[in-house]
N, C-alpha and C positions, 0 to 999 in steps of 0.2 A: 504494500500500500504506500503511496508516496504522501508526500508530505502534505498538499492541499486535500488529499483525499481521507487522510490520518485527522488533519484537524475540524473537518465537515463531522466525520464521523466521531470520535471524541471528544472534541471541543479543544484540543491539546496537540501539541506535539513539540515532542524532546530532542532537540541536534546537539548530539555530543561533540565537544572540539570543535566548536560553528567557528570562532573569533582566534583570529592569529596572537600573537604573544604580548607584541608593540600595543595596539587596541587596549588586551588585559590589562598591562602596566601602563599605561596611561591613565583610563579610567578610572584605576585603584590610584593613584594617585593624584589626581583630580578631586576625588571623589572624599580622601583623607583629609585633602588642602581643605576642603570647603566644610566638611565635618568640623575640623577645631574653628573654623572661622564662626559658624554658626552655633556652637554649644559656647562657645566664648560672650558669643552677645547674647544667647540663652540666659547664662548665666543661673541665678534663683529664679527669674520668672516664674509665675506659674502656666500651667497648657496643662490640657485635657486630654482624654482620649479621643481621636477623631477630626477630622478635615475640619471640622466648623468649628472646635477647642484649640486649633493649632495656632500658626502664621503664616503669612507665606511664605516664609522660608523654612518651615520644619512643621512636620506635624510628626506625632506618636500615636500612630496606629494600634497600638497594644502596650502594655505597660514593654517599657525598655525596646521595643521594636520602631523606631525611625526610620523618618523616608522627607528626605531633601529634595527638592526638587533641583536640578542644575540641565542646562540647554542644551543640545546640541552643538552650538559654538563655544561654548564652555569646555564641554569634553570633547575641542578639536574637531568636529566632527560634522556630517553633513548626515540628516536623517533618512533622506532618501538614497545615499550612499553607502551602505552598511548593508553585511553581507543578507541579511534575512528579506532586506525592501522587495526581491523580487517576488517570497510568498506573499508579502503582507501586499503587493500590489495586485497579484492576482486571485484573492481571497477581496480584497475591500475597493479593487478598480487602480486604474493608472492613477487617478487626482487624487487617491486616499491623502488625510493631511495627517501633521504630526501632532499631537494632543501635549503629552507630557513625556518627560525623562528625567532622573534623576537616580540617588542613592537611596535603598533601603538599609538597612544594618538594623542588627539586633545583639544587644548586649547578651555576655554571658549570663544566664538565671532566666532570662526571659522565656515565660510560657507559653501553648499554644495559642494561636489565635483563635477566635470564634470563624465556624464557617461563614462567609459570607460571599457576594459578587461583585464584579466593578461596575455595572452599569443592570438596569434593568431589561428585562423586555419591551417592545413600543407594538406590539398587538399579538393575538390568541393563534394566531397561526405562524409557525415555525419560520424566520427569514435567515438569507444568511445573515452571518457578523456584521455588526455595524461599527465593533470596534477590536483590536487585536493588542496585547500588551504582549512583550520579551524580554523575559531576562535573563542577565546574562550571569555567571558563576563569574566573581574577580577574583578567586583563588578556587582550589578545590573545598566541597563540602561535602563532608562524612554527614551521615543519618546523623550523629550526633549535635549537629550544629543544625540541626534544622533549615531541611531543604523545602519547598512548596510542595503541601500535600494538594491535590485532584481528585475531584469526585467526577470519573471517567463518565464521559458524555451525559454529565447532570446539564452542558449547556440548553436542551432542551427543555430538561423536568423543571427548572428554575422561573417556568413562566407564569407568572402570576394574572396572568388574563386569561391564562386556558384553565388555573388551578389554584379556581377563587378560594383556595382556604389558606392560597400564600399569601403573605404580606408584604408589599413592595420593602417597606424601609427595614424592615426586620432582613430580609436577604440582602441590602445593600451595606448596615451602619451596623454588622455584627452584633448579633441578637443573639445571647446564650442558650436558648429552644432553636435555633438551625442547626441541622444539623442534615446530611444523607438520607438517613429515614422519614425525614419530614417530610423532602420531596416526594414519596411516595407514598404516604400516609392517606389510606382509603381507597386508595387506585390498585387497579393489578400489574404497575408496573414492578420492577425487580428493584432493588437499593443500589445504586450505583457502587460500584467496586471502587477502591480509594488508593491514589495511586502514587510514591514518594520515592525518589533514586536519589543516591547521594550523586554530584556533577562533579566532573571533572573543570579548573578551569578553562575559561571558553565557551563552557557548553552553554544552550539556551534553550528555555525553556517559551513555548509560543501559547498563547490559549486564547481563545475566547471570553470576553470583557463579562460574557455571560454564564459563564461555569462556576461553579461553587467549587472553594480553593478557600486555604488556610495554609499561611507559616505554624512550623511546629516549632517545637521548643528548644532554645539553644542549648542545650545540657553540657557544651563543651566548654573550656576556660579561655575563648576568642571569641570578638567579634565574628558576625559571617556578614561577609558587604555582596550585596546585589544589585548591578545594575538594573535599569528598564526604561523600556523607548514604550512609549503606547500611539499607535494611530487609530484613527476613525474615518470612516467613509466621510466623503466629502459631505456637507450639509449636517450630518448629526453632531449634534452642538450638548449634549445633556453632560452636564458636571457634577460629582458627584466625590470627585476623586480631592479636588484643592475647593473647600467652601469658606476661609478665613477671608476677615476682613481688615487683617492687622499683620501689620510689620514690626519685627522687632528693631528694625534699625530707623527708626521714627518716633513707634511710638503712638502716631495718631491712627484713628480707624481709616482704613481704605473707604472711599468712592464705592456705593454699590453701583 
């Protein structure tokens, strides 16, 4: 099965060894510069869990699990130039644009995430992707370091127009009753199977904005840093992923 046909069918697919060396060592250090630049003017702040508790320059996804956002020309780099654009343009169209990229990392201690999605469904009947995210390993990651768990071709069952007894915000803003089983709670579908490989670095991991997925828990004594590039077909505009209204290096609320 090739790779656009892998990720129709599972909502996912894993290219080990995707990214040359130069890329890896770059972006890991990029990616460290801009880490102590931002916990520096962090500092005691306070921040929440979640895109709409963060700023724009950091949010915490999970207790000790962070995700910075930094650019494409940041990390060197052209979004439409990197080795994965030619799936992500034949899955979401030649004009697909770029949405977000940045660092994740998650400190050692940190537990798993709640299941959740990056974006919702936009109607009851099955379309393809409207949005694709990649990430990429900047070092190798042992199971112990918690690599991105998959709930294999949940991009379907996560539709909350076909399967009124989902709840939109609950599958987006990690809701501790999501879960695998819920997606099929009352239906004769099967539980989706759950799917987690430790990466070598380079490798990347591609999926569907609509799949139910979860970081697990760092049980290791290192950070684990994760790249990700996210696109979206051309015209879907739904945010969901950066909702702050405040910078830390200001101070004032952002402009809605």
């Amino acid at each position: 099965m090739n790779s656009t046909a892998k990720l129709a069918a599972d909502g996912f697919v894993c290219l080990p060894d995707y990214c040359d060396d130069t890329f890896v060592t770059n972006a890991l250090d990029v990616s460290r510069r801009r880490i102590r630049e931002v916990m520096a003017a962090l500092g005691d702040k306070e921040i929440g869990i979640g895109s709409a508790a963060g700023y724009d320059e950091i949010v915490q996804r999970s207790p000790l699990r962070w995700d910075l956002p930094i650019s494409p020309a940041e990390f060197g780099t052209c979004a439409t130039q990197l080795p994965w654009w030619p799936l992500v343009a034949m899955v979401l169209g030649d004009d697909a644009e770029h949405s977000f990229s940045g660092i994740v990392f998650s400190d050692p201690g940190s537990s798993a995430q709640c299941w959740h999605i990056d974006s919702p469904h936009i109607d009851a009947a099955h379309q393809k992707p409207h949005a694709l995210n990649v990430l990429i390993a900047l070092h190798d990651i042992p199971l112990a370091m918690g690599p991105t768990e998959i709930a294999v071709a949940s991009h379907v069952l996560t539709n909350h127009h076909r399967n009124r007894t989902l709840v939109q915000d609950e599958l987006v803003y990690q809701h501790q009753g999501t879960s695998p089983e819920l997606l099929v709670k009352g239906t004769r579908d099967r539980v989706p199977e759950c799917w987690a490989s430790a990466l070598t670095a380079g490798s990347c991991l591609v999926f569907d904005d609509r799949i139910l997925h979860r970081g697990l828990a760092n049980n290791s004594s290192q950070r684990r840093y994760v790249a990700y590039f996210s696109y979206r077909r051309k015209a879907y505009l739904e945010n969901t992923h950066f909702e702050s209204q405040r910078s830390l290096f200001d101070g004032r609320m952002q402009a809605e």
